[in-house]
GUSE-603659 format. One record per residue (C-alpha): x, z, y. Coordinates in steps of 0.02 Angstrom, whole numbers, padded with zeros to 5 digits, always signed. Example, Ala and Ser with C-alpha at 12.3 -4.5 7.8 and 13.67 -1.06 7.14 Angstrom:
2
+00615+00390-00225
+00684+00357-00053
This chain:
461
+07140+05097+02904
+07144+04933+02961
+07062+04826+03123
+07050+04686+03209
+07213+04742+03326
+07305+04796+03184
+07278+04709+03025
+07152+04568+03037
+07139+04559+02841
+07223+04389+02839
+07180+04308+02684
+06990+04377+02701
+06962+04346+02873
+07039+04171+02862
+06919+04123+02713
+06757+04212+02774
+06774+04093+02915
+06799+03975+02799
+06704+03973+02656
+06526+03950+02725
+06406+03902+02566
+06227+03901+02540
+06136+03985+02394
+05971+04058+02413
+05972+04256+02346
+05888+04291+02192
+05829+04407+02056
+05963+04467+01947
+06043+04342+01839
+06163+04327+01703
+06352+04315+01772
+06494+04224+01708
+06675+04201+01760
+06699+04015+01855
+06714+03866+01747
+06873+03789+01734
+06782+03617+01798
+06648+03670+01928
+06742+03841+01977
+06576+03908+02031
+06540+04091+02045
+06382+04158+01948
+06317+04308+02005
+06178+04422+02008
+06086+04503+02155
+05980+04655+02139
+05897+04772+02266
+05910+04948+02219
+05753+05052+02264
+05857+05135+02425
+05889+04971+02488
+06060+04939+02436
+06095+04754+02400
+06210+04767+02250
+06299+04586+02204
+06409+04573+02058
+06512+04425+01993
+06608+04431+01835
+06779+04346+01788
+06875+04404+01654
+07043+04307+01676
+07146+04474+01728
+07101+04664+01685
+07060+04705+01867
+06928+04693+01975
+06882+04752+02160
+06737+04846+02258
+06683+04755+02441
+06566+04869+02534
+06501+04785+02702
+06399+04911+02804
+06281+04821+02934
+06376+04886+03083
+06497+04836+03215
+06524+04868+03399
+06410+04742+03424
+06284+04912+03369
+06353+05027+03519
+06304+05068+03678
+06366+05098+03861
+06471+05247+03881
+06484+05269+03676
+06601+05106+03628
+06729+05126+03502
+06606+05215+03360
+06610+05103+03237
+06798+05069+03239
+06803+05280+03236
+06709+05278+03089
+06809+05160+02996
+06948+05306+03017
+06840+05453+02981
+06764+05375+02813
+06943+05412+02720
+06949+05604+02817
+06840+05656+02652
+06671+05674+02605
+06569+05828+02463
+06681+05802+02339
+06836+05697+02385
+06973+05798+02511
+07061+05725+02634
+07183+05597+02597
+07123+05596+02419
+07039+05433+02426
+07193+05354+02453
+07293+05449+02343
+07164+05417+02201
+07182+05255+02206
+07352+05224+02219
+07392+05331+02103
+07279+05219+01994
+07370+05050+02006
+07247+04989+02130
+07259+04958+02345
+07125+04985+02476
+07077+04964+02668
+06947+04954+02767
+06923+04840+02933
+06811+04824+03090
+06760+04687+03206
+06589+04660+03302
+06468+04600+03169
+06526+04725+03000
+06615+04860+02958
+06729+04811+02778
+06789+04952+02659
+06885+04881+02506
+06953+04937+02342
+07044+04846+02177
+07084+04939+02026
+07113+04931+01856
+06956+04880+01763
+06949+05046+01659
+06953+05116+01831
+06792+05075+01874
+06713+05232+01877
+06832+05295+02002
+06787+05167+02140
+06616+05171+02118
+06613+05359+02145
+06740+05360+02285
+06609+05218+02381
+06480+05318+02332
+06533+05504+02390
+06566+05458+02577
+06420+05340+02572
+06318+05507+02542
+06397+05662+02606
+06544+05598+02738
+06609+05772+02808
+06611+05772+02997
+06669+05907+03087
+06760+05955+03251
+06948+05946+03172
+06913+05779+03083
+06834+05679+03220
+06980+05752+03358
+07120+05715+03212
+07031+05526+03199
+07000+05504+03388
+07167+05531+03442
+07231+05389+03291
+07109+05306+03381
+07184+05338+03561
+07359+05287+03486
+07316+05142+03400
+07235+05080+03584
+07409+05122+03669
+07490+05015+03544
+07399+04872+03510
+07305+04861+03695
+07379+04953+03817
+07551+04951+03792
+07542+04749+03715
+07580+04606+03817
+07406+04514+03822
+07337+04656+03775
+07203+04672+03887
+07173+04477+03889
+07110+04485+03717
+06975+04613+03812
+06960+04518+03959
+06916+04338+03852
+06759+04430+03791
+06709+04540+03945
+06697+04378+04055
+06634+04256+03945
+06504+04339+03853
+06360+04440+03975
+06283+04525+03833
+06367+04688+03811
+06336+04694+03619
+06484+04567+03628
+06565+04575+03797
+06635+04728+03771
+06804+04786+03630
+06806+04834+03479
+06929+04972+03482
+06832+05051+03641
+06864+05128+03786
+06985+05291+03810
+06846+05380+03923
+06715+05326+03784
+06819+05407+03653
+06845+05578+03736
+06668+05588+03779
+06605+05569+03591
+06543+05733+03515
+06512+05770+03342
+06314+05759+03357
+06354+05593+03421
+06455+05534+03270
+06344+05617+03145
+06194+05514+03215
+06304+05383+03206
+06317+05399+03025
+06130+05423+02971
+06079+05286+03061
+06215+05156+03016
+06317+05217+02827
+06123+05227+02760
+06115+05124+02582
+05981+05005+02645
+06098+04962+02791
+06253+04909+02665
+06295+04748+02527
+06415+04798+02384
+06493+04665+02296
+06606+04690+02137
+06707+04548+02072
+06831+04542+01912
+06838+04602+01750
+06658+04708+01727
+06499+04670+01613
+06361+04663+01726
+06234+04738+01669
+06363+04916+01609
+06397+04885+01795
+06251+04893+01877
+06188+05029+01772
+06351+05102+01850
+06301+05075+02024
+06112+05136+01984
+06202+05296+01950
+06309+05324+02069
+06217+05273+02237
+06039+05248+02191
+05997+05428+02241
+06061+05428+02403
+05919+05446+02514
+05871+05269+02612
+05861+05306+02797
+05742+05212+02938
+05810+05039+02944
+05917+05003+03134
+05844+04942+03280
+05896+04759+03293
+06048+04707+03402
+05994+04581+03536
+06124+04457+03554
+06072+04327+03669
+06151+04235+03811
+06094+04149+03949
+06155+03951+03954
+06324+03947+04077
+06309+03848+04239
+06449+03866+04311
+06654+03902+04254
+06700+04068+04232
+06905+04100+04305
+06973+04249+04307
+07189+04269+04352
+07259+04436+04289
+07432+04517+04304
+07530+04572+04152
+07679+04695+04174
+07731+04666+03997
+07698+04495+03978
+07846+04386+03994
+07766+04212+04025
+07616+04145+04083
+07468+04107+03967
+07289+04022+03967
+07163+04068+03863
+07018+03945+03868
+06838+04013+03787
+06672+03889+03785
+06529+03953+03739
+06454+03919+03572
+06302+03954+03446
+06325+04089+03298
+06402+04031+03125
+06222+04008+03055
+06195+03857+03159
+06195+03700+03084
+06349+03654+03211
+06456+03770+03172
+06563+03664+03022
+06580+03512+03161
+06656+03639+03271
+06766+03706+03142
+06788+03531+03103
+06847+03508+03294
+06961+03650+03313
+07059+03589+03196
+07073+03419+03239
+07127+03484+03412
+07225+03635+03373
+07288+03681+03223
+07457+03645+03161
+07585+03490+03219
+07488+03343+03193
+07354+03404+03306
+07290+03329+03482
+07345+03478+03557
+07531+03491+03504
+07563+03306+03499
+07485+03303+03680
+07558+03480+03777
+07718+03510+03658
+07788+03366+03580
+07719+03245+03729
+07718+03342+03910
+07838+03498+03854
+07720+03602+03939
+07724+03749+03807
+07803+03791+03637
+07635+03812+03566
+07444+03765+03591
+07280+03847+03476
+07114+03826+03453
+06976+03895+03346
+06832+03946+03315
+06765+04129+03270
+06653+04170+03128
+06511+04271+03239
+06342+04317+03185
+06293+04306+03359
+06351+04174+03503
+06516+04137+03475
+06685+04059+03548
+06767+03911+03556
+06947+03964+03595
+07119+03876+03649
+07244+03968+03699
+07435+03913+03749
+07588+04002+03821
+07664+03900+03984
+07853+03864+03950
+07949+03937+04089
+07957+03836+04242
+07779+03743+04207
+07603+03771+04288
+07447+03826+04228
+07364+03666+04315
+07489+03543+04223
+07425+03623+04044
+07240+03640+04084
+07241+03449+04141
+07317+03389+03956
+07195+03498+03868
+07060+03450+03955
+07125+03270+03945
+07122+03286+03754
+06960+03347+03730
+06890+03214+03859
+06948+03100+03750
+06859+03167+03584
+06703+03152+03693
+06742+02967+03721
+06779+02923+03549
+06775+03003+03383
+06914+03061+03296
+06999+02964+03152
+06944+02963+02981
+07123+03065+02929
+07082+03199+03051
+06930+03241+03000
+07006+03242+02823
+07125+03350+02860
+07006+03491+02905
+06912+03465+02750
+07065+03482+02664
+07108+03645+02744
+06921+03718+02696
+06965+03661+02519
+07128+03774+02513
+07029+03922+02571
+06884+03911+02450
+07011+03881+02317
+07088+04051+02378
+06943+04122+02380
+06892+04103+02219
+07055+04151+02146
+07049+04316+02207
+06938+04441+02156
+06948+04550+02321
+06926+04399+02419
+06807+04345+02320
+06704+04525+02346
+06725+04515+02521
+06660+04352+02581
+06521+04394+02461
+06465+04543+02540
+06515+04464+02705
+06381+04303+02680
+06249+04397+02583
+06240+04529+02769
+06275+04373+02886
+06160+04240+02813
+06072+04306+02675
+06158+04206+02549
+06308+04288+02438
+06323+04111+02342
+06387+04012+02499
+06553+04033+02406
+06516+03907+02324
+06478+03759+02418
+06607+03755+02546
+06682+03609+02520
+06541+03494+02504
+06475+03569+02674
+06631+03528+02773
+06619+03359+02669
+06450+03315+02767
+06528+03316+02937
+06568+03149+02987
+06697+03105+03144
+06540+03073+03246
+06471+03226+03231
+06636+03294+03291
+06621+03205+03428
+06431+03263+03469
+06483+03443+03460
+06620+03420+03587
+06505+03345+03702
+06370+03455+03699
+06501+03601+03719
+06643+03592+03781
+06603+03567+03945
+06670+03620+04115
+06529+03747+04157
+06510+03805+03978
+06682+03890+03996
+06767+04031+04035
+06976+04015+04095
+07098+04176+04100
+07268+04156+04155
+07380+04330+04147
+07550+04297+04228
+07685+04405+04201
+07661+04550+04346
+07849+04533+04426
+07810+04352+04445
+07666+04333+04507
+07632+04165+04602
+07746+04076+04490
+07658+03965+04347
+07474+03963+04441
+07362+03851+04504
């Protein structure tokens, strides 16, 4: 099992955040493999009567295809004193369910030519599949099983909390930077559906109880709270009728309460200076505060973080790397949130440097995107970049599944595949520079510095 500390799903979570497109959900439609010209997905889109929101795509170019299964649920959906749940549960859906054992979902798969995962982050919880198309069957009723009858018990959820527990040690705890990843969100965001991790707390994780996780599961792994999305080499309609039979008796359950996910406009800078006793040189980590992905900003801030920090050519590496020495590297992006987001840029210092040398460049640089728009080859560049993802995205058929089931539970729209390029296309340099202005400004953002514990005082302010 996969998360966002272990295995951010590379390839998938690069193009989700990618490949934004807009195409209104419909009745069910005829689907075709993309054209070799317009390389646009068909699809169809059909409601079963439980309220699971089945989207299939066909393509018949290889004998495989692949099973995305977004549930509408993320830590973003957890409480105070009971964090970590739906990270847990992304472990305890492969402990076995009525009629699949333990370890047998794996097993069954893999011993069918095909690979499978399953990730977490704050908005969605992912669970993935691709097989052999005359395996079809076998994923659908695999999906199905632990959609329906998940066993939870006493040995299974202390087997999967202790994972858990050690997967926290290693990828938190016991990581340099670690607990800046942790601390980014707690002081920038005041909203606890985002301020707080993913993977938990340790206390929060002891203290669950089976009753706990089994409400958990009603209210969350119901039918009418998930999107399925099959891509590759199936006939729609012998796969839908597929799907009917498999999940449309599960029982639909009382839809979630809604997350509230507002924040309160910033004022003033957020700073906070932490020590590190595994860290071995001093970093900043710079967050501004942002609007979701649905806002009709969020490509000219995509747009942005590029032209500032990704890759050599960018404002940020000519200016602290190449130019000033400061550090061996300098980032910044933009994450793919269904509520407020982050504007991140984060740098190592190179030893013997201060943090106030590196903020003053970066701030420098994006003072100067404010002042004047970026050049036309900049922006370019960034569209370019969108155009290699969609292209990737399409090309895969369990990339293709997962962005699909992604967008249709984000937005509402499993076809903004599609349209990715000619979205990014619309945003011109001075729209690049708007969205700079109107965000990242000095009270709009949050700073961490973690400095390595034994040297503390050295590479500050």
């Amino acid at each position: 099992m996969a998360s966002q500390f272990t295995h951010r799903f590379g390839a998938v979570a690069a193009i989700a955040a990618l490949v934004v497109v807009a195409v209104a959900a419909t009745p069910p439609r005829a689907a075709s493999h993309p054209s070799a010209a317009s390389r646009d997905i068909t699809f169809s889109d059909t409601r079963l009567k439980n309220g699971l929101r089945v989207i299939i795509a066909e393509d018949h170019h290889a004998p495989v295809y692949s099973i995305a299964v977004s549930y509408n649920v993320g830590s973003r959906n957890e409480r105070r004193g009971r964090t970590g749940f739906a990270h847990l549960f992304e472990h305890m859906m492969f402990k076995g369910s009525e009629n699949v054992g333990p370890g047998e979902h794996f097993m069954l798969i893999f011993n069918n030519g095909g690979n499978m995962n399953g990730t977490t982050n704050k908005d969605r919880t992912l669970y993935f599949e691709s097989l052999p198309t005359n395996q079809l069957d076998l994923g659908l009723y695999l999906e199905a099983d632990r959609m329906r009858s998940l066993v939870i018990n006493k040995e299974n959820l202390d087997n999967q909390r202790n994972a858990v527990q050690e997967e926290r040690r290693l990828a938190v705890d016991n990581n340099p930077y670690g607990h800046t990843y942790e601390a980014i969100d707690s002081l920038a965001y005041d909203n606890f559906s985002y301020q707080h991790s993913v993977i938990g707390s340790m206390a929060d994780l002891s203290a669950a109880s089976v009753e706990d996780v089994q409400a958990f599961f009603r209210t969350y792994y119901a039918p009418n709270n998930a999107v399925i999305a099959i891509t590759g080499d199936v006939k729609t309609a012998d796969c839908l009728a597929k799907v009917k039979k498999y999940f449309e008796s599960i029982p639909r359950q009382p839809d979630p309460e809604p997350v509230d996910m507002a924040e309160k406009p910033r004022t003033a800078e957020r700073r906070l200076m932490m020590d590190d006793p595994l860290a071995r040189l001093t970093r900043v980590d710079i967050a501004y505060n942002v609007p979701p992905s649905s806002d009709a900003d969020d490509a000219a801030l995509q747009v942005l973080a590029t032209v500032l920090g990704s890759g050599r050519s960018s404002r940020f590496y000519e200016a602290v790397v190449h130019q000033a020495q400061l550090a061996s590297g300098v980032f910044a992006n933009k994450q793919e949130t269904r509520g407020p987001g982050l504007f991140q840029v984060s740098s190592t210092l190179n030893p013997g440097k201060t943090t106030a040398e590196l903020e003053k460049v970066i701030y420098a640089e994006i003072e100067k995107v404010k002042a004047a728009p970026p050049a036309d080859w900049e922006v370019e560049k960034a569209r370019a970049t969108v155009k290699r993802g969609a292209v990737a995205a399409l090309q895969s058929s369990l990339q293709r599944a997962a962005v699909m089931s992604q967008d249709a539970l984000f937005y509402n729209e499993p076809g903004r595949i599609n349209t990715a390029v000619s979205r990014f296309a619309a945003v011109t340099p001075a729209d690049v520079q708007r969205v700079a202005r109107k965000y990242l400004n000095a009270e709009n953002r949050s700073v961490i510095i973690t400095t390595p514990k034994a040297a503390a005082g050295r590479g500050g302010n």
